[in-house]
C-alpha beads as a LAMMPS data file, in Angstrom:
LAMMPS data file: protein, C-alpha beads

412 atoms
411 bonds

1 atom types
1 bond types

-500.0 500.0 xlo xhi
-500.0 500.0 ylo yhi
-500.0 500.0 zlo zhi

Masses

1 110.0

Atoms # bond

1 1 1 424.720 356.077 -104.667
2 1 1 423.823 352.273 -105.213
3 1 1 420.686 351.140 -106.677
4 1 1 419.005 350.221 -103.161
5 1 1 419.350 353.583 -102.389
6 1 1 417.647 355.435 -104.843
7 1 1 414.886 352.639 -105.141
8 1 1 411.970 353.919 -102.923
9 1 1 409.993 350.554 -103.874
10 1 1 412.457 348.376 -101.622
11 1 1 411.168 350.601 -98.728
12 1 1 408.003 348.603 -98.638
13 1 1 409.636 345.496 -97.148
14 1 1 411.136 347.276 -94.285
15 1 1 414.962 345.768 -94.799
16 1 1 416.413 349.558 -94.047
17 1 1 414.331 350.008 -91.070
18 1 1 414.771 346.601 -89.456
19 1 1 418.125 346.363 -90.113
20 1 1 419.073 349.977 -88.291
21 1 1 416.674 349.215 -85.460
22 1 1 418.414 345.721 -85.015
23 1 1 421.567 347.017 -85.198
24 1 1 420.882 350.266 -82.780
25 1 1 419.208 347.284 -80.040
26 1 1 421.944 344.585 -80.761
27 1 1 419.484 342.112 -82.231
28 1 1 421.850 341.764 -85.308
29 1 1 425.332 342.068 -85.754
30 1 1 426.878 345.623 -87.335
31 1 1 428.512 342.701 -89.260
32 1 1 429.484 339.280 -89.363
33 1 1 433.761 338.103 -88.498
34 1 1 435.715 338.211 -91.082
35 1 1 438.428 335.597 -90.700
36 1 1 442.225 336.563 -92.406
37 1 1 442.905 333.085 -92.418
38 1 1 441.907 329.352 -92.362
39 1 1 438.945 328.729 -89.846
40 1 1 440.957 326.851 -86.917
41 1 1 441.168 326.786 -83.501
42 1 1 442.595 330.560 -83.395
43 1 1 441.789 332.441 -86.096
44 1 1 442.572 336.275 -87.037
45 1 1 439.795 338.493 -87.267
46 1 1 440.266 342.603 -87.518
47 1 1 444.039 341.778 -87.313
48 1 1 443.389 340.099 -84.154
49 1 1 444.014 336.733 -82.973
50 1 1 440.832 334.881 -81.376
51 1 1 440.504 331.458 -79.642
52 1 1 437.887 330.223 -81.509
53 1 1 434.586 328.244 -80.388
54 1 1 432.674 329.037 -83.283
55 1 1 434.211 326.498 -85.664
56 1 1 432.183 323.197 -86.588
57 1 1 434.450 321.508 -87.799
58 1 1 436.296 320.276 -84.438
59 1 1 438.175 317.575 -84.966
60 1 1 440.744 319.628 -87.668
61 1 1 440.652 317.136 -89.965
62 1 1 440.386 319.849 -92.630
63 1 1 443.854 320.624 -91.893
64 1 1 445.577 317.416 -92.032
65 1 1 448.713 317.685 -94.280
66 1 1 447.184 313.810 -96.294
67 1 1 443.951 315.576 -96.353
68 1 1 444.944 318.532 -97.903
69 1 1 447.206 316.510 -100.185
70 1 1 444.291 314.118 -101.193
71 1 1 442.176 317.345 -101.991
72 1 1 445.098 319.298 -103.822
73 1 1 445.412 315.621 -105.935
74 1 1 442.124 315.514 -107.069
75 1 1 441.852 319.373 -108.112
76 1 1 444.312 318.146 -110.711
77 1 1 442.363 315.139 -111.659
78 1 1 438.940 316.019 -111.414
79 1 1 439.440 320.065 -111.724
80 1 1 437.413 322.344 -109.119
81 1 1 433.314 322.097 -110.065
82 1 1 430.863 319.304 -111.345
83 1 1 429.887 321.399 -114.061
84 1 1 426.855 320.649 -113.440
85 1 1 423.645 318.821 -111.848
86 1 1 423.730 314.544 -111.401
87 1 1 421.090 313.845 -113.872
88 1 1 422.277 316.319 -116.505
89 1 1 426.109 315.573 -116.474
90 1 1 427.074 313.015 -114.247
91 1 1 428.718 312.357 -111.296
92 1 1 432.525 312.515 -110.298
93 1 1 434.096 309.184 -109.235
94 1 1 434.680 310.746 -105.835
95 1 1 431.311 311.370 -105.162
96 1 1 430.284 307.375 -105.744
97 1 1 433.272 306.701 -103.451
98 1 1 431.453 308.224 -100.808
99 1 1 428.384 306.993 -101.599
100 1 1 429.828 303.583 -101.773
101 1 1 431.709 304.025 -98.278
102 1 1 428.335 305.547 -96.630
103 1 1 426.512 302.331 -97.589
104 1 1 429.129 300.197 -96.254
105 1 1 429.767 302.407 -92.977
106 1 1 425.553 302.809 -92.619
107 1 1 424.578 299.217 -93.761
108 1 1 422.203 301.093 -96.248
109 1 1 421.451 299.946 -99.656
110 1 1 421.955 303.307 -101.132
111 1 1 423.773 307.223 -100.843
112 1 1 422.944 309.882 -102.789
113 1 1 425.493 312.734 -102.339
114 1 1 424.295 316.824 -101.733
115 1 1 426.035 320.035 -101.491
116 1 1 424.635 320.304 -97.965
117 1 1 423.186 318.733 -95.219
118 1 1 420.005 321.169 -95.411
119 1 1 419.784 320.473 -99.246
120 1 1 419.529 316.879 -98.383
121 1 1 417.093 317.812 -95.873
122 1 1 414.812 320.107 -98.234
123 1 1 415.678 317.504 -101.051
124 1 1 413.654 314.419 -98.661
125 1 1 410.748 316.033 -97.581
126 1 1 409.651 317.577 -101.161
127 1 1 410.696 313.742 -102.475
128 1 1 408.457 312.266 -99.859
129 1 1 405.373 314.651 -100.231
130 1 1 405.701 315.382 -103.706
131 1 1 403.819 314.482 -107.195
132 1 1 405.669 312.975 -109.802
133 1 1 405.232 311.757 -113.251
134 1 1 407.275 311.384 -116.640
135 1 1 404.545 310.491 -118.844
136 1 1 401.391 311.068 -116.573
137 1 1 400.525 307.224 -116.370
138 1 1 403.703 305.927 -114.304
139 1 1 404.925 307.540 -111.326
140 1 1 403.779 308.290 -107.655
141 1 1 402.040 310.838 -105.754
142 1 1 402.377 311.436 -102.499
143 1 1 400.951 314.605 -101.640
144 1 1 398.669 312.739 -99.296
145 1 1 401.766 311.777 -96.999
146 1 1 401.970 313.302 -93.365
147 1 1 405.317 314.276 -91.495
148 1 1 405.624 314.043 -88.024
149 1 1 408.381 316.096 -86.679
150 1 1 409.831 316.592 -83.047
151 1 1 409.520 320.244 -82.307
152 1 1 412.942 321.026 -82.084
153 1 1 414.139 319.789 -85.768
154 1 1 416.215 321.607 -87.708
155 1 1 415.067 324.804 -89.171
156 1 1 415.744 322.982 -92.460
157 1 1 412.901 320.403 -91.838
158 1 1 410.459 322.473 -90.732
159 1 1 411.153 325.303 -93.718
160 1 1 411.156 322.285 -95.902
161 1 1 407.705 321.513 -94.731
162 1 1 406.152 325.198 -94.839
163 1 1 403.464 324.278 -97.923
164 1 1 402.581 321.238 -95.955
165 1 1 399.179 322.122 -93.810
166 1 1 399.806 322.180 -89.877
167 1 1 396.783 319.594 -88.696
168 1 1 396.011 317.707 -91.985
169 1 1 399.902 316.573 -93.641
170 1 1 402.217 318.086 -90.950
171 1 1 401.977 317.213 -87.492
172 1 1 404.490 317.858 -84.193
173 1 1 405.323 316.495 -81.283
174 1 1 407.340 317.724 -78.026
175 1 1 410.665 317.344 -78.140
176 1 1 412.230 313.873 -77.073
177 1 1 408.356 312.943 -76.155
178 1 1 407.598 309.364 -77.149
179 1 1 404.216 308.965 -75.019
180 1 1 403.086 312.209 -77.036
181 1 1 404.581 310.722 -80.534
182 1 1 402.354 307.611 -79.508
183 1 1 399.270 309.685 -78.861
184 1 1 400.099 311.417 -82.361
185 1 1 400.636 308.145 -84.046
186 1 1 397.310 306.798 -82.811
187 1 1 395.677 309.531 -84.901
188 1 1 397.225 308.892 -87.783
189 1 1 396.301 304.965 -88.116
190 1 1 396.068 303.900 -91.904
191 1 1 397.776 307.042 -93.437
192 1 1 401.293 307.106 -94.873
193 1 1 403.250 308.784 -92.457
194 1 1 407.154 309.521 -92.086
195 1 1 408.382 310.448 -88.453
196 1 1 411.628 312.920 -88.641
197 1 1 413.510 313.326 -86.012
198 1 1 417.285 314.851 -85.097
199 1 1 419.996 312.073 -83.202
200 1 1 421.915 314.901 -81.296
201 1 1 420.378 317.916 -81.043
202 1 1 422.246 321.105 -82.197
203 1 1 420.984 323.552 -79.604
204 1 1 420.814 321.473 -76.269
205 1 1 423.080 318.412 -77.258
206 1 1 420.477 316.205 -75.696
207 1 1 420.147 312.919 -77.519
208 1 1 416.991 311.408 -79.517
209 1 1 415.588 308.029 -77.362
210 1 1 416.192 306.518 -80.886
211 1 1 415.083 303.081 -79.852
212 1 1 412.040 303.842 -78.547
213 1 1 411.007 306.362 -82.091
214 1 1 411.894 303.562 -84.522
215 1 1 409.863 301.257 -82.265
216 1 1 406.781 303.372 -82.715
217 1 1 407.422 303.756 -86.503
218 1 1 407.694 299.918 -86.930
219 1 1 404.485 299.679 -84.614
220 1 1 402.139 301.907 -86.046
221 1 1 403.760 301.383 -89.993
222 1 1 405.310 304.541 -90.441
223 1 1 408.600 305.560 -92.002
224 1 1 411.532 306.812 -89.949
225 1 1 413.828 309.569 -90.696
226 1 1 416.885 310.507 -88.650
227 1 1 419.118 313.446 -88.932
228 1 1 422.383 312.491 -87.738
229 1 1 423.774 315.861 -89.113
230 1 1 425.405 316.151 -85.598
231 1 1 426.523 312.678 -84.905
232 1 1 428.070 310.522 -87.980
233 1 1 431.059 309.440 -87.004
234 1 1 431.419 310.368 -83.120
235 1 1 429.257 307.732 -81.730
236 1 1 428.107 304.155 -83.271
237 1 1 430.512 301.849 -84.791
238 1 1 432.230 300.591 -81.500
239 1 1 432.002 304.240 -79.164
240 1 1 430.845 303.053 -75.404
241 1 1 429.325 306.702 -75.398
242 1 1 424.966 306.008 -76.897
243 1 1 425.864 302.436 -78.154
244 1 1 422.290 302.057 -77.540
245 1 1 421.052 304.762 -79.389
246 1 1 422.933 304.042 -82.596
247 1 1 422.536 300.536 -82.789
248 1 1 418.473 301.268 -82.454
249 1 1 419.650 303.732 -85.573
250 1 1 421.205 301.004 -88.055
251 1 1 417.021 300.397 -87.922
252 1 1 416.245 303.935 -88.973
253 1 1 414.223 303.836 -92.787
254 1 1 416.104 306.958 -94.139
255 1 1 419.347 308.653 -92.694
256 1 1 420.614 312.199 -92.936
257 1 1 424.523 312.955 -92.582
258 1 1 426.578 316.030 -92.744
259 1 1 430.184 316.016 -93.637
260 1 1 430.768 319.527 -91.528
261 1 1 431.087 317.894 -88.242
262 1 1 433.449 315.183 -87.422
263 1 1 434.351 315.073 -90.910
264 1 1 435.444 318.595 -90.913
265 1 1 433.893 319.183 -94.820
266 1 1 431.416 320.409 -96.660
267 1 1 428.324 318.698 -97.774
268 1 1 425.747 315.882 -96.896
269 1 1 423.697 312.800 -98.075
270 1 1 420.512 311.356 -97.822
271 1 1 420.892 307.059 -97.000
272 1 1 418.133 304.567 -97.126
273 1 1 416.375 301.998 -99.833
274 1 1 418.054 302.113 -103.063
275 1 1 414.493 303.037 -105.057
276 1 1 413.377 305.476 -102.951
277 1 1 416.884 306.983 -102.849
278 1 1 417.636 306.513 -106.474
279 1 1 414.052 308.127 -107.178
280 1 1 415.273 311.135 -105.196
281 1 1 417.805 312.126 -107.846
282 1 1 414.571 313.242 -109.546
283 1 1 412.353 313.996 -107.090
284 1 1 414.314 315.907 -104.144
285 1 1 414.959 318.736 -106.475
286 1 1 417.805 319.938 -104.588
287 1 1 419.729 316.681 -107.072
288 1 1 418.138 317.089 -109.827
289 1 1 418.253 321.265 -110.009
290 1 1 421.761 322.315 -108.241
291 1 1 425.249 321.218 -108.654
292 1 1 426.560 318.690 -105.618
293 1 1 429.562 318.812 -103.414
294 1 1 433.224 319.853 -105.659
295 1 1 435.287 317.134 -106.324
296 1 1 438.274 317.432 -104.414
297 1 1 435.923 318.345 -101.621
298 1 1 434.674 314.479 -102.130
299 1 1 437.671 312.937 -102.357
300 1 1 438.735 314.752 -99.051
301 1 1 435.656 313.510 -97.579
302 1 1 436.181 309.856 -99.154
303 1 1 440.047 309.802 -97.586
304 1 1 438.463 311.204 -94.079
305 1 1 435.673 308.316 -93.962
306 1 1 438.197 305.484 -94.691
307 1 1 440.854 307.324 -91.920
308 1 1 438.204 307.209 -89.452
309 1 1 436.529 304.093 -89.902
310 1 1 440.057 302.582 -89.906
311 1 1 441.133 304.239 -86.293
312 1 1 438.627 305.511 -83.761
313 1 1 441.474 306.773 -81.332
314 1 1 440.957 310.043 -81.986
315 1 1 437.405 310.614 -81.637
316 1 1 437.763 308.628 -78.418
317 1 1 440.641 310.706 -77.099
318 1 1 438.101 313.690 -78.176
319 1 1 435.429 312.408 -76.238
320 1 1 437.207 312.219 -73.343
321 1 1 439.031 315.933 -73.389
322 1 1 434.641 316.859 -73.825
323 1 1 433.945 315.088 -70.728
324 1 1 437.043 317.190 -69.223
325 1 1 435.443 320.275 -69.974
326 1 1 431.967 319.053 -68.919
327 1 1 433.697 318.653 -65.404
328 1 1 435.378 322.096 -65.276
329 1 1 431.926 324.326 -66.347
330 1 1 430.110 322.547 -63.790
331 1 1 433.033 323.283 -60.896
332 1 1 432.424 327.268 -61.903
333 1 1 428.945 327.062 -61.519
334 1 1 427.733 326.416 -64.645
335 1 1 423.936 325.035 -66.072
336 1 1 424.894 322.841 -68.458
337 1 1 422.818 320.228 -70.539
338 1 1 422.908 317.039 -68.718
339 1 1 422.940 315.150 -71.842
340 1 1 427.144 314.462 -72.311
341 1 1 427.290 314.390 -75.731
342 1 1 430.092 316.499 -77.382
343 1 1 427.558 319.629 -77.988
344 1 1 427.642 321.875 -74.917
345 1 1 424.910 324.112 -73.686
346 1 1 425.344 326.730 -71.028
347 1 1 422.079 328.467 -70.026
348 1 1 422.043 331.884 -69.982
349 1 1 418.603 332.957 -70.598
350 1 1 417.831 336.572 -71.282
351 1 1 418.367 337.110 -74.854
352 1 1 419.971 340.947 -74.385
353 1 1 422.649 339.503 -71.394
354 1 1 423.670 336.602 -73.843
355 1 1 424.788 339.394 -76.451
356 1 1 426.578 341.446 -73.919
357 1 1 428.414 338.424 -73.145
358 1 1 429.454 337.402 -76.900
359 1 1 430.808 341.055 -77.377
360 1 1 432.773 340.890 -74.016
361 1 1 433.598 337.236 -74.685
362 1 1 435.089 338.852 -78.518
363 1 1 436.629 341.726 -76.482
364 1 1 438.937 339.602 -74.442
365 1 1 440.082 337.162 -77.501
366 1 1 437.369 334.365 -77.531
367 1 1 434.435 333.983 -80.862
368 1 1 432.059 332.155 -78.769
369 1 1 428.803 331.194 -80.448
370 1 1 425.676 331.980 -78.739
371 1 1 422.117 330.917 -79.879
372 1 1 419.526 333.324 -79.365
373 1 1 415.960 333.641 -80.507
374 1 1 415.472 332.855 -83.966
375 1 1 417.574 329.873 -82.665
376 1 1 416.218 329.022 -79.520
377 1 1 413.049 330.439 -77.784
378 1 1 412.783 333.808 -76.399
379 1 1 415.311 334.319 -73.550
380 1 1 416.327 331.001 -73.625
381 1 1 419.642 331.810 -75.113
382 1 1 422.587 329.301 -74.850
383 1 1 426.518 329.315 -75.065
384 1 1 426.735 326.482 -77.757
385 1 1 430.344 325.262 -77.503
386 1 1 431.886 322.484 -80.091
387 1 1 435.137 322.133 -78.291
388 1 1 437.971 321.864 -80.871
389 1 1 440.336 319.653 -80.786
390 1 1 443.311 321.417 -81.576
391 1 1 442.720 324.072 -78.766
392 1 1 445.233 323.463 -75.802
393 1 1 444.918 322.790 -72.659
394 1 1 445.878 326.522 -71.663
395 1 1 443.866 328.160 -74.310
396 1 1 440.757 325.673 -72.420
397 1 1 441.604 326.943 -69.226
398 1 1 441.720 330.350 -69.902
399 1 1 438.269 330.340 -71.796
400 1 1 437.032 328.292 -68.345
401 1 1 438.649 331.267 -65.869
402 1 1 437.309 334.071 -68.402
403 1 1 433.421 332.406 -68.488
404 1 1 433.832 332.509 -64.732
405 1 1 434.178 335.867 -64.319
406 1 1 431.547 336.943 -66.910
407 1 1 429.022 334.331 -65.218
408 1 1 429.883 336.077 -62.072
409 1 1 429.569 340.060 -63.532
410 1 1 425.686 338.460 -65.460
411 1 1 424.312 336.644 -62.915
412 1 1 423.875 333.397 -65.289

Bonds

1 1 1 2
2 1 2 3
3 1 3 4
4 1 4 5
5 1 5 6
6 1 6 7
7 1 7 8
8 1 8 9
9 1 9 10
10 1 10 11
11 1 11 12
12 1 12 13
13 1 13 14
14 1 14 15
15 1 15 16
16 1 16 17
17 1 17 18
18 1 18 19
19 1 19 20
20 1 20 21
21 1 21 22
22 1 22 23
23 1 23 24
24 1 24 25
25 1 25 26
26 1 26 27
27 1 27 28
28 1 28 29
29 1 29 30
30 1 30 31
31 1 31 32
32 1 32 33
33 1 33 34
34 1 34 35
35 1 35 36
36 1 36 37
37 1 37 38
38 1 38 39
39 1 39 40
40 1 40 41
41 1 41 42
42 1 42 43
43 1 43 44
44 1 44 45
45 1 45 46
46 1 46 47
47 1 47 48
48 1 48 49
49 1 49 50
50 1 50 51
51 1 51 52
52 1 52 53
53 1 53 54
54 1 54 55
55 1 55 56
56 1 56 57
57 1 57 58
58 1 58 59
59 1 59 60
60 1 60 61
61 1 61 62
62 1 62 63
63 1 63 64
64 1 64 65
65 1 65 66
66 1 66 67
67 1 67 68
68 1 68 69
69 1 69 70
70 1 70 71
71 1 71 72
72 1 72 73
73 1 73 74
74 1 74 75
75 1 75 76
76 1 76 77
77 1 77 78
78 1 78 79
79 1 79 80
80 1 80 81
81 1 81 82
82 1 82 83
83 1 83 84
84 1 84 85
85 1 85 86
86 1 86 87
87 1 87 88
88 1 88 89
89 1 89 90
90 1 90 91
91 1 91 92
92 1 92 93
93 1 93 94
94 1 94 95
95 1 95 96
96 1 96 97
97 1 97 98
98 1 98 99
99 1 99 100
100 1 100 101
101 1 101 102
102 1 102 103
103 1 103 104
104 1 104 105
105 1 105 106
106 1 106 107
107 1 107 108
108 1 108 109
109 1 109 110
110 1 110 111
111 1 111 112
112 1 112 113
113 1 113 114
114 1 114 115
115 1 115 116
116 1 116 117
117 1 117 118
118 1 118 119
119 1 119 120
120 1 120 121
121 1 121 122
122 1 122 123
123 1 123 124
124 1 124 125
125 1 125 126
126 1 126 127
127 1 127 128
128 1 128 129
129 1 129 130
130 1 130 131
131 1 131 132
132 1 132 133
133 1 133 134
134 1 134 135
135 1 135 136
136 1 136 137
137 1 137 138
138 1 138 139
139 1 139 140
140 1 140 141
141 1 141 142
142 1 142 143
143 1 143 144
144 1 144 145
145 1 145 146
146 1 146 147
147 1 147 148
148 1 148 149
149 1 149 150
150 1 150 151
151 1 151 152
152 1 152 153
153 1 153 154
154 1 154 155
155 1 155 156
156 1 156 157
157 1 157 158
158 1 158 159
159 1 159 160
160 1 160 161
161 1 161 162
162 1 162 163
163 1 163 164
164 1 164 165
165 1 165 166
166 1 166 167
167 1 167 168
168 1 168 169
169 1 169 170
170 1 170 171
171 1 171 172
172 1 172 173
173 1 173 174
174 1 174 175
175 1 175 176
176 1 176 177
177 1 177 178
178 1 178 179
179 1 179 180
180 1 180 181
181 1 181 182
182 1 182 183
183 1 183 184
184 1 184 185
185 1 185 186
186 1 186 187
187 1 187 188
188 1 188 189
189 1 189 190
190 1 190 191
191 1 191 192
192 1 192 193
193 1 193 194
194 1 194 195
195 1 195 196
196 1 196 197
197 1 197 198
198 1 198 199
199 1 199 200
200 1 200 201
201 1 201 202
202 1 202 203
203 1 203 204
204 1 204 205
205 1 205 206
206 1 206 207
207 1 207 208
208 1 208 209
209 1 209 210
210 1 210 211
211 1 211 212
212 1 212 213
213 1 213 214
214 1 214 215
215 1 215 216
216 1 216 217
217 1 217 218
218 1 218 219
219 1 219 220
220 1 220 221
221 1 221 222
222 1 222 223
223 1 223 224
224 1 224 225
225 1 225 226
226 1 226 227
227 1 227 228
228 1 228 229
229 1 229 230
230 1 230 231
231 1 231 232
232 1 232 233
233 1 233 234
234 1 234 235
235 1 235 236
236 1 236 237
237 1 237 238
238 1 238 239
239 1 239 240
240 1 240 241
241 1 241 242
242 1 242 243
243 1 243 244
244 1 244 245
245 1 245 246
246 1 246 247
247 1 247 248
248 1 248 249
249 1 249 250
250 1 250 251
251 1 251 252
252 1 252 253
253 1 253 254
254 1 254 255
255 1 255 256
256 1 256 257
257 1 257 258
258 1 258 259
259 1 259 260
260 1 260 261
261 1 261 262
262 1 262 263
263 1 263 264
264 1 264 265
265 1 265 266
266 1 266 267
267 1 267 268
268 1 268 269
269 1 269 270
270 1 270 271
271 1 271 272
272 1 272 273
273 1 273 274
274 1 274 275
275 1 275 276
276 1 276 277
277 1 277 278
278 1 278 279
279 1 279 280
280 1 280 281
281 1 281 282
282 1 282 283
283 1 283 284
284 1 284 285
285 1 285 286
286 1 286 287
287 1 287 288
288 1 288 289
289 1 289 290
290 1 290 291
291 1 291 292
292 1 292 293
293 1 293 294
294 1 294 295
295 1 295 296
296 1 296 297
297 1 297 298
298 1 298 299
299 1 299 300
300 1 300 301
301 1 301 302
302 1 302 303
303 1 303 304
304 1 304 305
305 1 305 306
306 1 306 307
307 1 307 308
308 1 308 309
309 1 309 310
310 1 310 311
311 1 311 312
312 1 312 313
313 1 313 314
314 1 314 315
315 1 315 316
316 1 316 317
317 1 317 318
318 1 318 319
319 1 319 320
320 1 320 321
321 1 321 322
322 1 322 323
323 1 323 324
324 1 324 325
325 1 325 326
326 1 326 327
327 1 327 328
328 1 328 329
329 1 329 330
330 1 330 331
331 1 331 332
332 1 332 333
333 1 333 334
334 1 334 335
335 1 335 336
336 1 336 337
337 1 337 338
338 1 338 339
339 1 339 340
340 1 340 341
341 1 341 342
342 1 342 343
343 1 343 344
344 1 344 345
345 1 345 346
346 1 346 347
347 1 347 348
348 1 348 349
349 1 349 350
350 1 350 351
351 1 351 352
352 1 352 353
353 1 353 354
354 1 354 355
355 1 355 356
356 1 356 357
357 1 357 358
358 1 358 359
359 1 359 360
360 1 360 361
361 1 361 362
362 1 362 363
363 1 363 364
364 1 364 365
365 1 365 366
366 1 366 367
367 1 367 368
368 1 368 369
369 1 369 370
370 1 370 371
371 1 371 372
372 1 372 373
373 1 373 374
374 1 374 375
375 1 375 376
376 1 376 377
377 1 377 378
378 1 378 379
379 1 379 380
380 1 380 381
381 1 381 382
382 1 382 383
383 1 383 384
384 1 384 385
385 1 385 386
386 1 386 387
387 1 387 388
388 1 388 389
389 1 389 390
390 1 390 391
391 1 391 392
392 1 392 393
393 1 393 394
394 1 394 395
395 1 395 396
396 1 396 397
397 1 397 398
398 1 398 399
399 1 399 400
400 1 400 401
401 1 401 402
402 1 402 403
403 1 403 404
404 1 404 405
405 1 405 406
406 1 406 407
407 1 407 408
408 1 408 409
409 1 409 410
410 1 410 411
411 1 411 412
C-alpha cells in the first residue's frame, strides 16, 4: 500500500473521488498514450501503430538526419543541462545564437531565451506587473499596471494574471473584438496599460486583426503584446498567406514565440526593447528561478531558424497540402473554421459525442486531438487537427473517409 493510500488527510481535496467519477463518465482519460517510439506522424502506442494528429510539431523537422546531427554535436560540446539558472551560471553559446537570430529574424532589439513558451508567458506578465528593487531606492514598480487580454488567450496568460484584480488591473475583451477593445481602452485613459493578445489562435485557428490592435495600442499609449506561439515561422517573412497581419506585427511592443511548432522543439522566448527584456532576466522569475532550454536542444533550434529563414519552400509546399485538406473536410460535410490558417477546427459540439469519437477515432488507428471543456466552452468541443507533414497522401485520405463515416454515425 502507497502512502496516498493510507493517508486519510488527502481525502479532503477530493483527488480519489473526482478522479473515479471522471473516469466512470469519460471526463478524463483511464490514462494518457504512451508512445514506444519517437512522436511522428505514426507512432506505436499499446503495440499498435497509430496515424497520428496529435503531434505539434508538424513540419518533422525534429527528425531531420542535420538536425539530429547538430543536436548529437553539441551534447558533446556543451553536455546535456545548463546546470543551472541565467543569472546564477550563465548562458550556453547556443542559447545567444538564438537570441541573436530571433532579433535579426523579428527586427527586435533583444531575446531572452525560456524553457517554454508558457514560462515566457508567466515570466512577462509577473515582469510587467511586478515590484522590484535591489537596494529599495532604484528600481520600478509596477503593480499599478493593467492587462487587457482577448478572452480567448492562452490559459498561460490568464493563469499568469490570477493575483491581478478582474475590474481594477485586469481587464477583457471579446475575442477578435476591436470596437469592444476601443470601448475598453477609452476607460483606461492615463493608466499604464499592456494589451495581450494571441496571432493564431490555438483552438479555432482564426487569426488576430493585428493591424487594427497595435493601432489602438499606439492610439490610446498602451503597450502591445503578441503571442505568436502558433505562428513564428509559417507566415511573415515573404508568405502571401496574412502578409498583412504580420507586417502590422513587426510593430508589436513585446513578442512571444514557441519553438514547438514550425520549429518542431522545445522551448520559447520573450522579444522586445533590450531594457525591458534584459530587466526580465530578473524580474520574470521564470529566468531568474528555473533552468532554460538544454543545449543541444538550442543549437537544434539555432540550425532550424537559419534552415528556414534560408528556404521557405517547405512551409509553402505545407501550406498548400493544408489548404488541400481544408477542401476535402468541407466536400464531407464538415464545419470548419473559416479562418485558413494551418490550425483546423471541426465543430462537433456536445462535449460527451466528441469523446466517443476520439475513442472510436483511437479504435480504428487514428490519435486525433479533441478540445473539450476545460479547453473550449461547454459543448463546444472541436477536432483540432495540425496536419503533419510527413503523413501521406493515403494515410490523409483514409483519416478524410474514416471522419466521414463517424460524422455520419454522430450527427456532427
Amino acid at each position: 500500500m502507497t502512502l496516498s493510500d493510507r493517508d486519510p488527510a488527502l481525502d479532503k481535496w477530493g483527488f480519489t473521488e473526482w478522479m473515479r467519477a471522471g473516469k466512470a463518465a469519460h471526463e478524463v482519460y483511464d490514462d494518457v498514450p504512451i508512445l514506444e517510439d519517437a512522436s511522428d506522424a505514426v507512432i506505436t502506442v499499446d503495440g499498435r501503430r497509430m496515424v497520428n494528429f496529435a503531434s505539434i510539431g508538424f513540419l518533422g523537422w525534429q527528425h531531420h538526419p542535420d538536425v539530429l546531427a547538430e543536436f548529437a554535436a553539441a551534447c558533446r560540446t556543451y553536455g546535456l543541462v545548463t546546470g543551472g539558472s541565467r543569472i546564477t551560471q550563465g548562458v550556453n553559446k547556443p542559447h545567444r545564437d538564438v537570441e541573436s537570430l530571433l532579433c535579426q529574424i523579428s527586427g527586435r532589439e533583444r531575446a531572452l531565451t525560456f524553457a517554454s513558451g508558457l514560462l515566457a508567458n508567466f515570466g512577462f506578465v509577473h515582469a510587467m506587473t511586478t515590484r522590484f528593487s535591489f537596494n529599495g531606492q532604484t528600481g520600478m514598480d509596477n503593480t499599478d499596471a493593467v492587462l487587457v487580454l482577448d478572452r480567448d488567450s492562452h490559459w498561460s496568460m490568464w493563469k499568469a494574471a490570477d493575483r491581478l484584480e478582474r475590474g481594477r488591473n485586469l481587464f477583457s475583451f471579446p475575442h477578435n473584438d476591436v470596437a469592444e477593445l476601443r470601448t475598453v481602452l477609452e476607460g483606461l485613459r492615463g493608466r499604464k496599460v499592456v494589451v495581450g493578445f494571441e496571432t493564431v489562435y490555438s483552438s479555432d485557428g482564426s487569426m488576430a486583426p493585428v493591424r487594427e490592435i497595435v493601432d489602438l495600442c499606439e492610439e490610446f499609449g498602451a503597450l502591445s503584446f503578441a503571442d505568436d506561439a502558433n505562428g513564428f515561422m509559417v507566415y511573415g517573412r515573404g508568405e502571401p498567406r496574412f502578409a498583412e497581419e504580420y507586417e502590422a506585427l513587426r510593430r508589436a511592443t513585446f513578442l512571444m514565440v514557441s519553438f514547438s511548432k514550425a520549429v518542431g522543439l522545445e522551448g520559447g522566448a520573450l522579444m522586445g526593447p533590450a531594457d525591458a527584456i534584459e530587466a526580465m532576466e530578473y524580474t520574470s522569475g521564470t529566468s531568474m528561478f528555473t533552468a532554460s532550454i538544454q543545449p543541444p536542444t538550442a543549437a537544434a533550434i539555432a540550425h532550424v531558424l537559419r534552415r528556414m529563414s534560408a528556404d521557405r519552400s517547405e512551409i509553402s509546399g505545407y501550406l498548400n497540402r493544408v489548404d488541400v485538406l481544408r477542401e476535402q473536410l468541407t466536400a464531407v460535410g464538415c464545419e470548419i473554421n473559416p479562418t485558413p490558417t494551418y490550425i483546423t477546427s471541426i465543430k462537433v459540439g456536445s462535449d460527451e459525442i466528441a469523446e466517443r469519437v476520439r475513442r472510436q477515432f483511437a479504435e480504428r488507428g487514428y490519435l486525433v486531438p479533441v478540445f473539450r471543456y476545460p479547453a473550449v466552452r461547454k459543448n463546444h468541443a472541436v477536432i483540432r487537427l495540425l496536419l503533419n507533414d510527413r503523413l501521406s497522401k493515403e494515410q490523409l485520405d483514409g483519416f478524410v473517409a474514416t471522419l466521414a463515416e463517424l460524422k455520419r454515425d454522430h450527427g456532427f
